[in-house]
N, C-alpha and C positions, 0 to 999 in steps of 0.2 A: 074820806076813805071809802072803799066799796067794799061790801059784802062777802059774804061766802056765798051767795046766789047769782055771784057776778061773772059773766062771762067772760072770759079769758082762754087766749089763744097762747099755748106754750110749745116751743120747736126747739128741738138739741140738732147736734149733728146726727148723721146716722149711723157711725160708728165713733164711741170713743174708748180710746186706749190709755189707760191710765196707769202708773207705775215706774219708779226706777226701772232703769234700763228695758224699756219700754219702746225708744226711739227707733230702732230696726225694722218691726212692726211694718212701720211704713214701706219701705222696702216691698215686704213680701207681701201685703196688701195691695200694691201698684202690680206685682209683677200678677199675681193671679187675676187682676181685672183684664192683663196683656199688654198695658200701658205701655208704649216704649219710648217717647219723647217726653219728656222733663223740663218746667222750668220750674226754676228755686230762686224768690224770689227773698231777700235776705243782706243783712251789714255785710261791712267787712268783714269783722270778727266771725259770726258764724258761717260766713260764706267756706271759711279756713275748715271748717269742719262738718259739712254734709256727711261725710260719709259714714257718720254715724244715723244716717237714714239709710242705709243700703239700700240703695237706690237702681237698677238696671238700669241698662240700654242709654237712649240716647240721653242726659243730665245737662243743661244748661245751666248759669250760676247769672241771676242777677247781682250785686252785689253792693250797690250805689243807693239802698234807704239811705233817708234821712231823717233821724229825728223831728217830728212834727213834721210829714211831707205835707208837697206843696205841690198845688198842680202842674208843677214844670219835672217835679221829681216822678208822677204818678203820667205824666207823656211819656219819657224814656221809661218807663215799666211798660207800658203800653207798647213802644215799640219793640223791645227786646220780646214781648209776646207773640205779636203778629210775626216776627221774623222769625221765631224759631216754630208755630204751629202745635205749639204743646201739646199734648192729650190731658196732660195732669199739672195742673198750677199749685204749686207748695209754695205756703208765708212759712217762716222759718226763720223765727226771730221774736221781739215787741209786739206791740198791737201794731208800731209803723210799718211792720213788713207785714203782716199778714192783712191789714187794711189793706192795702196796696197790691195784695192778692186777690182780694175778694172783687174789688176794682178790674184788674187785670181780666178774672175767671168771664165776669158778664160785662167789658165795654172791648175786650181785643174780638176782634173780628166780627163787632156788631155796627150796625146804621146810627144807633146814639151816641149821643157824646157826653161830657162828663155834666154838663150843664143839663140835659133834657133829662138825666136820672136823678136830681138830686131831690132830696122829698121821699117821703114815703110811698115805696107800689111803683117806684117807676120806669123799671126796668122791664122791657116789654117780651122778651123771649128767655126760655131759659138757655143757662149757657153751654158753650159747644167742649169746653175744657170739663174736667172733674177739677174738685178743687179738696186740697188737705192742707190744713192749720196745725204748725208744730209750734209752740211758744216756747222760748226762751228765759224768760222770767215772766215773776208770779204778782200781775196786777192788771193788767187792762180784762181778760177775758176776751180779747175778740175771737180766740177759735171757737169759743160756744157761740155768739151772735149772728144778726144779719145784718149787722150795720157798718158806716167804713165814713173814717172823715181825715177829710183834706184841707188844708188851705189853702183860700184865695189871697195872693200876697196885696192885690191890692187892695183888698176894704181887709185884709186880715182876720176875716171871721173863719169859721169852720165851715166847711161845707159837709149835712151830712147824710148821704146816702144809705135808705131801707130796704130792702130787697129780701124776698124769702129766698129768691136766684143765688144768694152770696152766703145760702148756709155752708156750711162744707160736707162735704162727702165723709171725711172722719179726721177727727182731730187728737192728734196721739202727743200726751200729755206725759212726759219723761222728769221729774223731778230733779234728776242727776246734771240736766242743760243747764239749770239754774244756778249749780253749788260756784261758778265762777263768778257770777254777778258782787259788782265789789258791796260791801256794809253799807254801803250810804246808799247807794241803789236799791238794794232789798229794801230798805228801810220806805223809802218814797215810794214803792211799784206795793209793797204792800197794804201802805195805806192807801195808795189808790185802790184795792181791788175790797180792802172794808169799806173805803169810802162809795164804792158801786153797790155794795151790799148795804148799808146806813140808810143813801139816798132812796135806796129802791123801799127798807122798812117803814122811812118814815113818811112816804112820798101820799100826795092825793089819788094816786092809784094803785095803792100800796094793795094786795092781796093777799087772801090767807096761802094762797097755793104756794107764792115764791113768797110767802114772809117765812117758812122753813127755810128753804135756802137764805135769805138774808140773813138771819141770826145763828146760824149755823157757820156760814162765814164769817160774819164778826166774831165769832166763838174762836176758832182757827185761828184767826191774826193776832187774837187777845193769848191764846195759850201760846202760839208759838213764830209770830214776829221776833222777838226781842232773843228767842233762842238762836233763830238765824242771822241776825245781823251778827250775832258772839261766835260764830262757827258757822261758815259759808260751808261746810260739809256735814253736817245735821242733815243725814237721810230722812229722817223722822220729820223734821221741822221742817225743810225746805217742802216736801212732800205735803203737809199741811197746811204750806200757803198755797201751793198748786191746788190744793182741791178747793180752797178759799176761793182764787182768783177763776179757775172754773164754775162759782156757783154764783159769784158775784157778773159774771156773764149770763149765766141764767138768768139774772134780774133785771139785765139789763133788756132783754127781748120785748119782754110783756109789761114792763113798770118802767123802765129808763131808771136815770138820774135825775137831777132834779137843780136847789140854788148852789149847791156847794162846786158843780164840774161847772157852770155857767158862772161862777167868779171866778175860777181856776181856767178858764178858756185864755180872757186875755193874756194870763204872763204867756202862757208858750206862743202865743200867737205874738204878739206887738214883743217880745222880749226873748223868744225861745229858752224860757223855764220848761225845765223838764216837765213832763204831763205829769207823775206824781208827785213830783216836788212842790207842784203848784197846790197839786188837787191835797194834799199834808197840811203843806203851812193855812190853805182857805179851810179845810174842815173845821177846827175845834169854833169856830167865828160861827159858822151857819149854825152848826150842831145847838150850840148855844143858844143863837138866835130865834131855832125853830123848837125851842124845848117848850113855852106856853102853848104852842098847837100843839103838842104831839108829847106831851111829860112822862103817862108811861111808857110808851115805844123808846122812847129817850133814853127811861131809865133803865131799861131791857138791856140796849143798847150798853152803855155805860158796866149794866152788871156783866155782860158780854167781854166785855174789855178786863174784869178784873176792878173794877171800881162800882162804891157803893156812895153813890149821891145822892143828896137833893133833889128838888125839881125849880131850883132858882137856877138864873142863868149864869149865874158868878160860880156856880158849884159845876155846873158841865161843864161850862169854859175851861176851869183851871185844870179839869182831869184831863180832856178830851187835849187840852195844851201840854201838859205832861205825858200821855202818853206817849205824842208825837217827838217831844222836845227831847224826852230821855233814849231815843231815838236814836237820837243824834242829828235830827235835822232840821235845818235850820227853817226859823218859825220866823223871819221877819223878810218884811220886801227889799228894806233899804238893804238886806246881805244877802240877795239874792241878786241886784246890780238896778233896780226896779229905781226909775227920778220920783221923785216925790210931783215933779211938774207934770206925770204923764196919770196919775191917779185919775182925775177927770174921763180925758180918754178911755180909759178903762172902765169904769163906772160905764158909761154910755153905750160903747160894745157887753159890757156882761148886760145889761138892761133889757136887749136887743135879743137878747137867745130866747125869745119865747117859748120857745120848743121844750126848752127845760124849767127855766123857772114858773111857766105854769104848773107842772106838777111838783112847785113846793106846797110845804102842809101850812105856808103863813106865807105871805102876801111879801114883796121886796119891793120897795118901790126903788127909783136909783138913789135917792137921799141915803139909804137902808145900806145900797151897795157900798157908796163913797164911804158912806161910816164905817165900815167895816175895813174898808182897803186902808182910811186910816189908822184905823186901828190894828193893821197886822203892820202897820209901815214900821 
């Protein structure tokens, strides 16, 4: 862990709008900058409903994300950019649509391609679009970030691009987008966005600056996940995992994630598991795993959730598996459609994510990983 004399580089958007009925915002925001060309890039479902961004002048609608895109999905982004000449690039959706924007804002109408950016820093100009991030639901955080990941379908890893180019110009943060997101979705998008807040408390680069936002977001999802999945119209609750999944973005800039989204990579990649359903059923397994490095951030943790444990790993496991379970979401591979033949495989791409399982607080080796995959089987 580093110090409080540790240097650290921290960047938000430069505007953000936060609030019920909040989304319009954007609108008058665009129009006062003069903007008049639009691209929205965004599902179907929200495609249906832009115009609760009051939007001027010329609006284009992408409308073809795909959960967990892929470089073939993030070309036709690309091209529906360069054809229409945006001035202003809206994600407007998940993290898959607004990754997919950040993408768009610094590779449409640049000399690099998607391969000479990937890596951190390596985006060589800034971009010619403005760029604004509206989320949808309350778990990835990529409208506070600067990072965007794609799949390569053929080795199926993540591809994942750093860029301070791909912060956004302002990201308007409406609680009220959220209240239609079904139970089971809330439930998985929320524990990913504690789970961005967890990895980031407990991680080897873990800081005092964003260890406030870490456990202040796990606070959020521990008071009021479970009110939202019981009432998808809880102003109050949905609002509180927005600001959760907002702060849990913040941790991910300067600290990452760490072993728990580097075992949750495979299923959406080799299996297309939702990204937080993965990142749900892999949590209480790390969490546990990593409690003799890190027992009181652990226990922090845990009193954050509403649970008062131990520091053995049978005692985090079972809360950290209850919290999720009581859920409602499903905690095992084999019902998630996962072969028991393809565990191997798996093990070997999570091994491979250096990037993140270096800043675990306890060492994985792939034995560590397999054991684990069996044991969520």
């Amino acid at each position: 862990m580093v110090s409080l004399d540790s240097p650290i580089t921290v960047v938000r958007p430069h505007l953000i709008e936060f609030g019920v009925g909040t989304a319009g915002k954007l609108g008058a925001w665009a129009a006062g900058k003069g903007y008049s060309r639009t691209l929205v890039i965004s599902d179907t479902f929200n495609a249906a409903r832009i115009d609760v961004l009051q939007l001027k002048g010329e609006v284009s609608v992408f409308s073809d994300v795909t959960p967990e895109p892929d470089i073939a999905n993030l070309d036709k982004v690309l091209a529906a950019a360069e054809a229409t000449q945006a001035e202003l690039i809206v994600g407007f959706g998940g993290g898959s649509a607004m990754d997919l924007a950040k993408l768009a804002a610094v590779l449409a109408g640049s000399q690099q391609t998607l391969r000479e950016v990937v890596g951190p820093n390596k985006v060589q100009r800034a971009r010619k679009a403005a760029l604004a991030q509206v989320p949808t639901t309350s778990g990835t955080g990529s409208e506070a970030g600067i990072r965007a990941l794609v799949t390569d379908p053929e080795t199926k890893a993540k591809l994942a691009v750093e860029s301070l180019h791909m912060l956004a110009d302002i990201a308007v943060i409406d609680p009220s987008l959220t209240f239609s997101v079904p139970a089971r979705t809330t439930a998985a998008t929320g524990v990913d966005a504690m789970a961005h807040c967890v990895e980031a408390f407990t991680n080897r680069k873990a800081h005092p600056m964003i260890d406030m936002y870490a456990i202040e977001g796990t606070r959020l999802v521990g008071k009021y996940l479970a009110r939202a999945v019981r009432d998808g119209s809880d102003a109050e609750a949905r609002a509180g995992l927005s600001l959760a999944s907002l702060y849990g973005g913040f941790c991910l800039g300067p600290v990452n994630t760490a072993g728990g989204h580097a075992l949750a990579y495979p299923l959406g990649t080799r299996w297309h598991v939702a990204h937080g359903a993965a990142n749900a059923l892999i949590f209480p397994h790390v969490l546990a795993f990593n409690t003799p490095a890190v027992p009181e951030k652990t226990k922090a943790v845990m009193e954050a959730l509403g649970y008062d444990t131990s520091d053995t790993v049978k005692s985090v496991f079972d809360a950290a598996y209850a919290f999720c379970a009581e859920l409602g979401i499903e905690m095992t591979l084999s019902g998630l459609g996962v072969p028991e033949n393809d565990l191997d495989a798996m093990a070997d791409d999570a091994f491979a994510i250096r990037r993140l399982l270096d800043n675990n607080p306890r060492d994985l080796t792939r034995t560590d990983i397999r054991s684990i995959y069996e044991a969520a089987y």
